[in-house]
GURO-591127 format. One record per residue (C-alpha): residue in three letters; residue number from 1; x, y, z. Coordinates in steps of 0.5 Angstrom, whole numbers, plus 500, padded with zeros to 3 digits. Each point is the difference from the previous one (the first is absolute). Last residue first. Layout:
BEGIN
- r|k|px|py|pz
- Ala|NUM|X|Y|Z
...
# end
This chain:
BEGIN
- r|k|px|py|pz
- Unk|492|900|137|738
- Unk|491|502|494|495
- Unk|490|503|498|507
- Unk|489|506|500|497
- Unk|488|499|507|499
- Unk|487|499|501|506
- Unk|486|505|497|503
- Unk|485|505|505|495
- Unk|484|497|506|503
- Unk|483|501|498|507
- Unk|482|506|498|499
- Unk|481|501|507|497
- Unk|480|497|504|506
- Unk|479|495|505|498
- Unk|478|500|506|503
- Unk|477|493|502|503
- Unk|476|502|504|506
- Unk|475|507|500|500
- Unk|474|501|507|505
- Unk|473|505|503|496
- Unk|472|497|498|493
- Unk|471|493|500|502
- Unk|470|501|508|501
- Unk|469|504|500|494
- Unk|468|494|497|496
- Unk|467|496|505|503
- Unk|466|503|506|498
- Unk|465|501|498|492
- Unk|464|493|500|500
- Unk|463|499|506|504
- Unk|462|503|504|495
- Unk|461|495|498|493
- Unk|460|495|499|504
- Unk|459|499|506|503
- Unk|458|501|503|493
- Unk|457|498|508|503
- Unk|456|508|501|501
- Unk|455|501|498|493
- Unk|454|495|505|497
- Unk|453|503|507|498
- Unk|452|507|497|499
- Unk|451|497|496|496
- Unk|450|498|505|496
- Unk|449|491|500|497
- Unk|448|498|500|493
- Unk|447|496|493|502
- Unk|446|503|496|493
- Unk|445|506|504|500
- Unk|444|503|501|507
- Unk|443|497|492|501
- Unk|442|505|498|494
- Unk|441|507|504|503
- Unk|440|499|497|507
- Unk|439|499|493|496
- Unk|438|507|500|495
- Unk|437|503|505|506
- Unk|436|502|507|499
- Unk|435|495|502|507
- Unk|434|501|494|504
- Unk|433|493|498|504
- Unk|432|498|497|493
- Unk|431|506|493|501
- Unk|430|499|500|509
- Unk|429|495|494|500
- Unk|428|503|495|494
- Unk|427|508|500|503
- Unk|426|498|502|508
- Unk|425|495|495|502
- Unk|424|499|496|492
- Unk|423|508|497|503
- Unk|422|499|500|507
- Unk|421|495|494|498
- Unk|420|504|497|495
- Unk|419|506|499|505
- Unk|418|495|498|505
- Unk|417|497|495|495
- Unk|416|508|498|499
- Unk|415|499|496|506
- Unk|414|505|502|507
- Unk|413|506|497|502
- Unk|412|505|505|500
- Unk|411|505|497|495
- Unk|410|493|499|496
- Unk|409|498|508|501
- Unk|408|508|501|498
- Unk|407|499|496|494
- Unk|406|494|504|497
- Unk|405|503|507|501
- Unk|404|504|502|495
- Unk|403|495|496|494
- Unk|402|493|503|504
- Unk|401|504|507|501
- Unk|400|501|500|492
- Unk|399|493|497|498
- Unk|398|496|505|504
- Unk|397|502|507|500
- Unk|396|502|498|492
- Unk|395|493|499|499
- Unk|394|497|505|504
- Unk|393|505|505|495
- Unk|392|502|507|502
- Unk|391|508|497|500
- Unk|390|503|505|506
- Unk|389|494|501|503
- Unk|388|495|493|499
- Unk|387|507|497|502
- Unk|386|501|504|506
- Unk|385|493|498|502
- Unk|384|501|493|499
- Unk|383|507|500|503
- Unk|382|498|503|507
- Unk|381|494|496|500
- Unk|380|505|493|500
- Unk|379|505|504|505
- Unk|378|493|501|505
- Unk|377|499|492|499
- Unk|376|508|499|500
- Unk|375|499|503|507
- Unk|374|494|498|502
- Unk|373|503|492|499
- Unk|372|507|502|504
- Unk|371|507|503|499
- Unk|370|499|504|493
- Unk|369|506|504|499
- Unk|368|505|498|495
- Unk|367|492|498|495
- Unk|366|500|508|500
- Unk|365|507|501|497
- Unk|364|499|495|495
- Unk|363|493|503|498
- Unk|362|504|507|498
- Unk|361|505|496|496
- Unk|360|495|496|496
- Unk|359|497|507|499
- Unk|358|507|503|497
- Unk|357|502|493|497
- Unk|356|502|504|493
- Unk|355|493|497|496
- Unk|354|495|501|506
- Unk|353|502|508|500
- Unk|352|500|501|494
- Unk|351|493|497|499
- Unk|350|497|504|505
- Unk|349|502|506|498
- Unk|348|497|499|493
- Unk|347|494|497|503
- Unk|346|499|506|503
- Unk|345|501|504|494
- Unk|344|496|495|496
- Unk|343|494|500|505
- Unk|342|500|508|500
- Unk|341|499|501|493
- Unk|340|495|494|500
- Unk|339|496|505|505
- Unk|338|502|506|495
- Unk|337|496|496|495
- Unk|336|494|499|503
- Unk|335|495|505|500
- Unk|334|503|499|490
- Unk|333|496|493|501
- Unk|332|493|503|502
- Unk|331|497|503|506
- Unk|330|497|506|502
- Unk|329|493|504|500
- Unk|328|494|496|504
- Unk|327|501|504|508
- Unk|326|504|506|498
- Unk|325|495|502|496
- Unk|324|494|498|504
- Unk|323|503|505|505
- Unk|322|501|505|496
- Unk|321|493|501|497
- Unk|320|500|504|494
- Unk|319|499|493|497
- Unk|318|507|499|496
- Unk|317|503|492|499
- Unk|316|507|500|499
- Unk|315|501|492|497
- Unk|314|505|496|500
- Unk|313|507|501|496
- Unk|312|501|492|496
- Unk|311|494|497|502
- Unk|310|495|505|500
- Unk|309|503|502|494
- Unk|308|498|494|496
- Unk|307|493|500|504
- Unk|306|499|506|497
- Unk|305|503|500|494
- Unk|304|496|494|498
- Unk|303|493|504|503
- Unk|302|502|506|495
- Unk|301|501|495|494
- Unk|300|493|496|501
- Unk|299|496|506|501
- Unk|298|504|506|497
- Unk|297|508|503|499
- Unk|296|501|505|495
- Unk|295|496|505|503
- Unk|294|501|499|507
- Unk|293|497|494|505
- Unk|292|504|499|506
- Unk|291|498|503|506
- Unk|290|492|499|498
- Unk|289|500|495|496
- Unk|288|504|495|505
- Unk|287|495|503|506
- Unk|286|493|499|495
- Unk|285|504|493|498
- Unk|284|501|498|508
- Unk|283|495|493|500
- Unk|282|502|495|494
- Unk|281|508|504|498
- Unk|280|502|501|508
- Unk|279|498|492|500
- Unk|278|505|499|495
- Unk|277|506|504|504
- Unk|276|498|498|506
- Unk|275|501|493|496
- Unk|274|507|501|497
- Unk|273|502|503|508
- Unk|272|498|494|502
- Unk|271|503|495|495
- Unk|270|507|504|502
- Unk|269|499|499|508
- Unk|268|499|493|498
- Unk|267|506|499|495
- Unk|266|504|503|505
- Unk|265|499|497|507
- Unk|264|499|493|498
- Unk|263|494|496|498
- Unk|262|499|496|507
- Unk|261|492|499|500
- Unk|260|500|505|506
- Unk|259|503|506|496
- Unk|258|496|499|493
- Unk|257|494|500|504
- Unk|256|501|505|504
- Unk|255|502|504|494
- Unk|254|493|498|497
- Unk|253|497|503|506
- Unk|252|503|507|499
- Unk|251|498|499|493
- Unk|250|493|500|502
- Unk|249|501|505|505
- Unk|248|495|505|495
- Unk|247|494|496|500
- Unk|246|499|502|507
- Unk|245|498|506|497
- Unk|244|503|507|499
- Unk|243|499|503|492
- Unk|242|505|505|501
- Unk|241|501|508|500
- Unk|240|493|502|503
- Unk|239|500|494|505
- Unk|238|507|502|502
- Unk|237|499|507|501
- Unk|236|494|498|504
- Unk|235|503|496|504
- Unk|234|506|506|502
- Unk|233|494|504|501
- Unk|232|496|496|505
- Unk|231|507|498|504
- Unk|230|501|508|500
- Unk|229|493|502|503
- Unk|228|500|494|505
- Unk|227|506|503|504
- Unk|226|506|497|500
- Unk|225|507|503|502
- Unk|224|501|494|505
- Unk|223|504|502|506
- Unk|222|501|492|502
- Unk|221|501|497|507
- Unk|220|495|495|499
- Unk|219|504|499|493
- Unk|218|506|500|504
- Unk|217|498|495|505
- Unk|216|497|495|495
- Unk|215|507|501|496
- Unk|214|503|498|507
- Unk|213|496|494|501
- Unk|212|501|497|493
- Unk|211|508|501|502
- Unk|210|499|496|505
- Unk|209|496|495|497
- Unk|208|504|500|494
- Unk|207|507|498|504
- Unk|206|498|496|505
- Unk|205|497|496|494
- Unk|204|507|500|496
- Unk|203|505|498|505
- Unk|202|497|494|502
- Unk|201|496|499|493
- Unk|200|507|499|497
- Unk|199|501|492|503
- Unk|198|493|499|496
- Unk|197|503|503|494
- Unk|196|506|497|500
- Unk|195|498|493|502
- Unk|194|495|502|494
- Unk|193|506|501|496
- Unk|192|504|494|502
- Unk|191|507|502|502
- Unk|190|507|501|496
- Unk|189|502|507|501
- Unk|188|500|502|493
- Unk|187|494|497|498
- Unk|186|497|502|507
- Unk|185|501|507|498
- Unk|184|498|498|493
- Unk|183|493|498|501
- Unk|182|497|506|505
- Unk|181|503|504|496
- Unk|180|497|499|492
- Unk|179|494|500|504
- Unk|178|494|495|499
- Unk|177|502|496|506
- Unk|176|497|508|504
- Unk|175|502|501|506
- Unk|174|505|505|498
- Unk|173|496|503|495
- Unk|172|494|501|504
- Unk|171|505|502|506
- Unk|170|503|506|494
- Unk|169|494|502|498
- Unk|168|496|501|506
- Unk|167|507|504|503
- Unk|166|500|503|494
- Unk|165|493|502|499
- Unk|164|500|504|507
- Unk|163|506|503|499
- Unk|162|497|503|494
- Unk|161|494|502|504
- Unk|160|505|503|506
- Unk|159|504|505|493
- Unk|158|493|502|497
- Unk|157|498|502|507
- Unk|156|492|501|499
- Unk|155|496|506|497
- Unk|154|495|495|497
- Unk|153|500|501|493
- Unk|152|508|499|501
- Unk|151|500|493|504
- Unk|150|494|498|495
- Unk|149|505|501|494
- Unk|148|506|497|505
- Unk|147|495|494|500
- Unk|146|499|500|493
- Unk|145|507|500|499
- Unk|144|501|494|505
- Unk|143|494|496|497
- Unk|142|505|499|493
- Unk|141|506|502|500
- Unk|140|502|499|507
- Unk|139|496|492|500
- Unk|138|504|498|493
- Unk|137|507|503|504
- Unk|136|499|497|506
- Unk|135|499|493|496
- Unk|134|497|492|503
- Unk|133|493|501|497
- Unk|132|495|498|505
- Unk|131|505|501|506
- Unk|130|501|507|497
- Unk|129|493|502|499
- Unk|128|498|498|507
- Unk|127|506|504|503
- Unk|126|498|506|496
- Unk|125|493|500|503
- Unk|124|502|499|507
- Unk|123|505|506|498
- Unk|122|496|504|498
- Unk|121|493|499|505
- Unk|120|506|502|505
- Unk|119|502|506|497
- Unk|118|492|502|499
- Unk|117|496|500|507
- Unk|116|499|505|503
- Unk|115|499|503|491
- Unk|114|496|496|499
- Unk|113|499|496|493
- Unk|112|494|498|495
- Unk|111|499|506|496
- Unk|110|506|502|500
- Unk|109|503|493|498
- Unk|108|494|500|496
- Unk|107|503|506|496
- Unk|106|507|498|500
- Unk|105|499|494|498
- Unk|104|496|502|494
- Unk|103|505|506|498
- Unk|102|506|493|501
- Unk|101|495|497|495
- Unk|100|498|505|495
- Unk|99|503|497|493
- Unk|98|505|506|500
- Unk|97|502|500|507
- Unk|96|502|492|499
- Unk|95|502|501|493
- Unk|94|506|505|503
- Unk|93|501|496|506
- Unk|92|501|494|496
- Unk|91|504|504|496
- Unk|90|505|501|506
- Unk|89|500|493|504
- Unk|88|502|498|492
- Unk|87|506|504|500
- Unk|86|502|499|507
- Unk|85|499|492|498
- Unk|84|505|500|496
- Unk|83|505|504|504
- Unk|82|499|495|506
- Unk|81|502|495|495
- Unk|80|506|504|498
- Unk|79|503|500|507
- Unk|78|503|494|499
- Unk|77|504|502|494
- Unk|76|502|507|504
- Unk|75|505|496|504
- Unk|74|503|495|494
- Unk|73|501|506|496
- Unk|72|503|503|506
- Unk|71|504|494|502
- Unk|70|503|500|492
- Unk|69|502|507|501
- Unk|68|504|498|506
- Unk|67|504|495|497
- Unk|66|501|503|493
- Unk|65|503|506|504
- Unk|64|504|496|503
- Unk|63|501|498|508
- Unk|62|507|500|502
- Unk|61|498|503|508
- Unk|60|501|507|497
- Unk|59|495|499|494
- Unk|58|496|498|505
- Unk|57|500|506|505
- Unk|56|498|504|493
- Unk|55|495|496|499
- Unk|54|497|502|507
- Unk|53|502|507|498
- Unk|52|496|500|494
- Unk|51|494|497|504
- Unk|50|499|505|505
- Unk|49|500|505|494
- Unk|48|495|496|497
- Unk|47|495|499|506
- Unk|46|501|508|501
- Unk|45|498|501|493
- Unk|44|494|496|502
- Unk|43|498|504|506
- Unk|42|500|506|497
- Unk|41|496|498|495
- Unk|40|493|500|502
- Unk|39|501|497|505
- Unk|38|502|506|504
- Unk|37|494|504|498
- Unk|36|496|498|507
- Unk|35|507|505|503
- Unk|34|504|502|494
- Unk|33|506|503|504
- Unk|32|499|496|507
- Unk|31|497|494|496
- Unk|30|507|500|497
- Unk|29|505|502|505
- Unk|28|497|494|503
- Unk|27|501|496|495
- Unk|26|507|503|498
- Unk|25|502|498|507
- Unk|24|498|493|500
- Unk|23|503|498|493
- Unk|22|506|503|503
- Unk|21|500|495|506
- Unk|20|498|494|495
- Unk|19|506|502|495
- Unk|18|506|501|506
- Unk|17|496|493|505
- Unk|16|503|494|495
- Unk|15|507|503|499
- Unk|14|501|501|507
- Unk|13|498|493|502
- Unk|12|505|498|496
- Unk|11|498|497|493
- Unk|10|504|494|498
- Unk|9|505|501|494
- Unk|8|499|497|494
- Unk|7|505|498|495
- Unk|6|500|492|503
- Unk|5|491|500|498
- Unk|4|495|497|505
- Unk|3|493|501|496
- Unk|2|496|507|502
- Unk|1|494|498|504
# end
C-alpha cells in the first residue's frame, strides 16, 4: 500500500469508484465489439486507459509521476515470475506435441474414456494430478490439453471440459500443501498450514462433490457428435504421423517428478519442455525429417531446427484430416505473447491503482459496512474477487485482503485459519474465471478456450465462494479465536 505522504491528498470514494466504473464500461464494449476476440487487444488497451485516468485522479491528489511510474514497475515485477513460466509452459507444449506425448495422451484417452462419463472422469483426474503436484497451471498445460484434444475427437462441449479441468484443477491445488497458494494464505493470515487445509476441507469437499455430480449429469446428458468411424480415423491420423506408445509420457512423468520433489514451477516446466524436446529427437526423427528437412538442412541439423522451432513458434502439423490438425498443432513461446500482453496491461491498471490508495480506499469503504462475522466474511469474498479484478493478480487478491482484514477477525474473535480460508475461497478460486486476469488469461492459452466461455461450466469455481458465505451467516464451522489458541497450547 502507498506510504503516508503530507503532499497527498486522501482519495474520496469518487476518485476510487471513476477508473474501475470506465474500466467496466469499456470491457463490456469491449466483448460486445470484438466478442471471443476481445483478449486479443481490445481488453488491453481498455486496461490501459482505465489506468491513465487512475494515474490522472493521482496526479490530482499530489502523487508525482515518479511515484505512480515507480508502483507500475513494482506491480508489473511481481508479475514476471508468472510471465517466466508462460514462456516455458509454451515451449513445453511445443516439444510436447513434437516428441508424441500429448498425441499419446490423446490417443489413449480416446481409446480408454466415454463419452457418459468423460467430464467428471476429467475433473477427478485433474484433481489427483494437482494434489500430487501442487500447481493448476502445471496440470492445465499438461492432462488438460490432451483432455481438450479428447473433448474435441469426441464431438464434446470444449467450454464444459475445460470447466471440468479448472474446477479439478483448482481444488487439487488449493488442497494441496505443495501449492504456492495454499502456503501463503496462511502465511499472511497467520495460521498452520495443515490447520488450513483441514479447516479449508469444509468449504472445498462440498464443493467438488457437487460439482463432480453435475459434471456427471451433464455427461449423461450429453449430444455427444461421436461415432466409431470418427474416433478410428482420428487414431488412425495419429498413429500414421507419430511413433505413439506409453514410452511417449515419459516426459509427462518426469514433470511430475520435478513438481512432487518440490523444484519449483520454472525450472521444471523448462527442463520438461528440454526433454520433450530430447525425446521428439529419439522417437519422432521420421516426423522431425519429414516437416523440417529442406536442402540445406538434413539429419542432425533438421532435428536441431525442429526442436529449436517447436520451442519458440510450435508446430503446424498437416495430415489431410483436419480434426488431428487441430488436435497436435500449437504451442511455442510466441502462442504465448499476447496472454503476457494481457498481463502487463492488467497489472498496469492494478498497480496504479494500488500506489495512489484508490484500492485501499475501495476496501476502506467495505470494512465501513460489516456488522457481523457473515458479513465481514462476505466483504472479505467481496474484496479478493475485487482484487483478482482490478490488480489480475491471485497473489495480490490474497496478500492485500489478508493484510486489511487480519485485525478485524482478531477484533472479532475469530482465528486466522478463517481468514486464511476465505482467503483461497475467493482470492485463489476466482483468479481463471476472470477473462484479463494472470490465471483467465493462462488457461485461454493452454485450452484455447475464452473465459467468458468456461466460467459458468467451473462448478467449483463458483460455488466455492458460495459455501463459505453460507457458513459465514449461519456460523457453521468459523473457528473461534480462543478456540484456536487452546489448541495450540495444546500442541493440537
Amino acid at each position: 500500500m502507498t506510504k503516508e505522504n503530507k503532499s497527498h491528498t486522501k482519495p474520496s470514494i469518487v476518485d476510487a469508484l471513476i477508473p474501475i466504473t470506465l474500466l467496466v464500461i469499456m470491457l463490456a464494449t469491449s466483448v460486445t465489439l470484438y466478442s471471443d476476440d476481445s483478449s486479443y487487444g481490445p481488453n488491453q488497451i481498455a486496461l490501459l486507459i482505465a489506468a491513465a485516468v487512475a494515474a490522472v485522479i493521482g496526479l490530482k491528489n499530489g502523487f508525482s509521476w515518479d511515484e505512480l511510474e515507480q508502483g507500475i514497475v513494482k506491480g508489473i515485477s511481481i508479475a514476471m515470475g508468472a510471465i517466466l513460466i508462460l514462456l516455458a509452459v509454451g515451449a513445453l507444449i511445443g516439444t510436447w506435441l513434437l516428441a508424441g506425448t500429448v498425441p499419446a495422451l490423446i490417443y489413449y484417452g480416446l481409446e480408454i474414456m466415454h463419452p457418459d462419463w468423460f467430464y467428471a472422469a476429467t475433473c477427478l483426474i485433474c484433481v489427483i494430478v494437482a494434489i500430487s503436484i501442487g500447481s493448476s497451471w502445471t496440470v492445465a498445460a499438461t492432462v488438460g490439453v490432451a483432455f481438450i484434444g479428447v473433448a474435441n475427437g469426441f464431438g464434446l462441449s470444449l467450454p464444459i471440459t475445460a470447466g471440468a479441468i479448472i474446477s479439478g484443477a483448482y481444488f487439487g491445488d488449493k488442497m494441496s500443501p505443495l501449492s504456492e497458494t495454499t502456503n501463503l494464505a496462511p502465511a499472511v493470515a497467520g495460521s498452520e498450514l495443515f490447520e488450513h487445509i483441514r479447516h479449508m476441507t469444509w468449504t472445498s469437499i462440498p464443493s467438488i462433490v457437487l460439482a463432480l455430480v453435475i459434471f456427471a449429469f451433464l455427461g449423461f446428458d450429453s449430444a455427444a457428435d461421436v461415432t466409431s468411424e470418427r474416433i478410428t480415423a482420428i487414431s488412425q491420423g495419429l498413429e500414421q504421423q507419430f511413433h505413439i506408445g506409453l514410452i511417449n509420457l515419459v516426459p509427462l512423468i518426469v514433470l511430475l517428478a520435478l513438481a512432487i520433489s518440490r523444484v519449483p514451477a520454472l525450472p521444471s516446466v523448462f527442463l520438461g519442455a528440454l526433454f520433450g524436446g530430447v525425446w521428439a529427437a529419439i522417437f519422432q526423427q521420421d516426423l522431425i525429417q519429414s516437416t523440417f528437412s529442406t536442402d540445406e538442412l538434413q539429419g542432425g541439423m533438421a532435428t536441431l531446427n525442429g526442436i529449436w522451432t517447436a520451442m519458440f513458434d510450435g508446430i503446424s502439423v498437416e495430415t489431410g484430416n483436419t480434426d488431428v490438425d487441430e488436435l497436435v498443432s500449437g504451442g511455442g513461446m510466441s502462442s504465448m505473447l499476447n496472454t503476457i500482453w494481457l498481463i502487463i496491461s492488467a497489472m498496469t491498471f492494478g498497480a496504479v491503482m494500488e500506489a495512489t490508495g484508490l484500492l485501499q480506499r475501495l476496501v476502506s469503504a467495505l470494512l465501513s459496512m460489516v456488522k457481523s462475522t457473515g458479513s465481514l466474511i462476505a466483504s472479505t469474498l467481496a474484496t479478493c474477487f475485487g482484487t483478482n479484478i482490478i490488480t489480475a493478480d491471485q497473489y495480490i487478491a490474497i496478500v492485500m485482503p489478508g493484510r486489511m482484514y487480519k485485525e478485524a477477525y482478531a477484533e472479532r474473535g475469530l482465528a486466522p485459519v478463517n481468514l486464511s480460508r476465505t482467503l483461497e475461497d475467493a482470492g485463489t478460486i476466482t483468479s481463471p474465471l476472470i477473462p484479463w486476469n494472470s490465471c483467465g488469461a493462462y488457461m485461454q492459452s493452454v485450452l484455447l478456450v475464452n473465459p467468458l466461455e468456461y466460467f459458468m461450466f467451473c462448478f467449483f469455481n463458483w460455488t466455492s465462494p458460495l459455501v463459505a458465505l453460507l457458513y459465514g451467516y449461519i456460523g457453521f464451522k468459523i473457528k473461534p479465536l480462543k478456540e484456536a489458541r487452546l489448541a495450540a497450547n495444546r500442541g493440537e
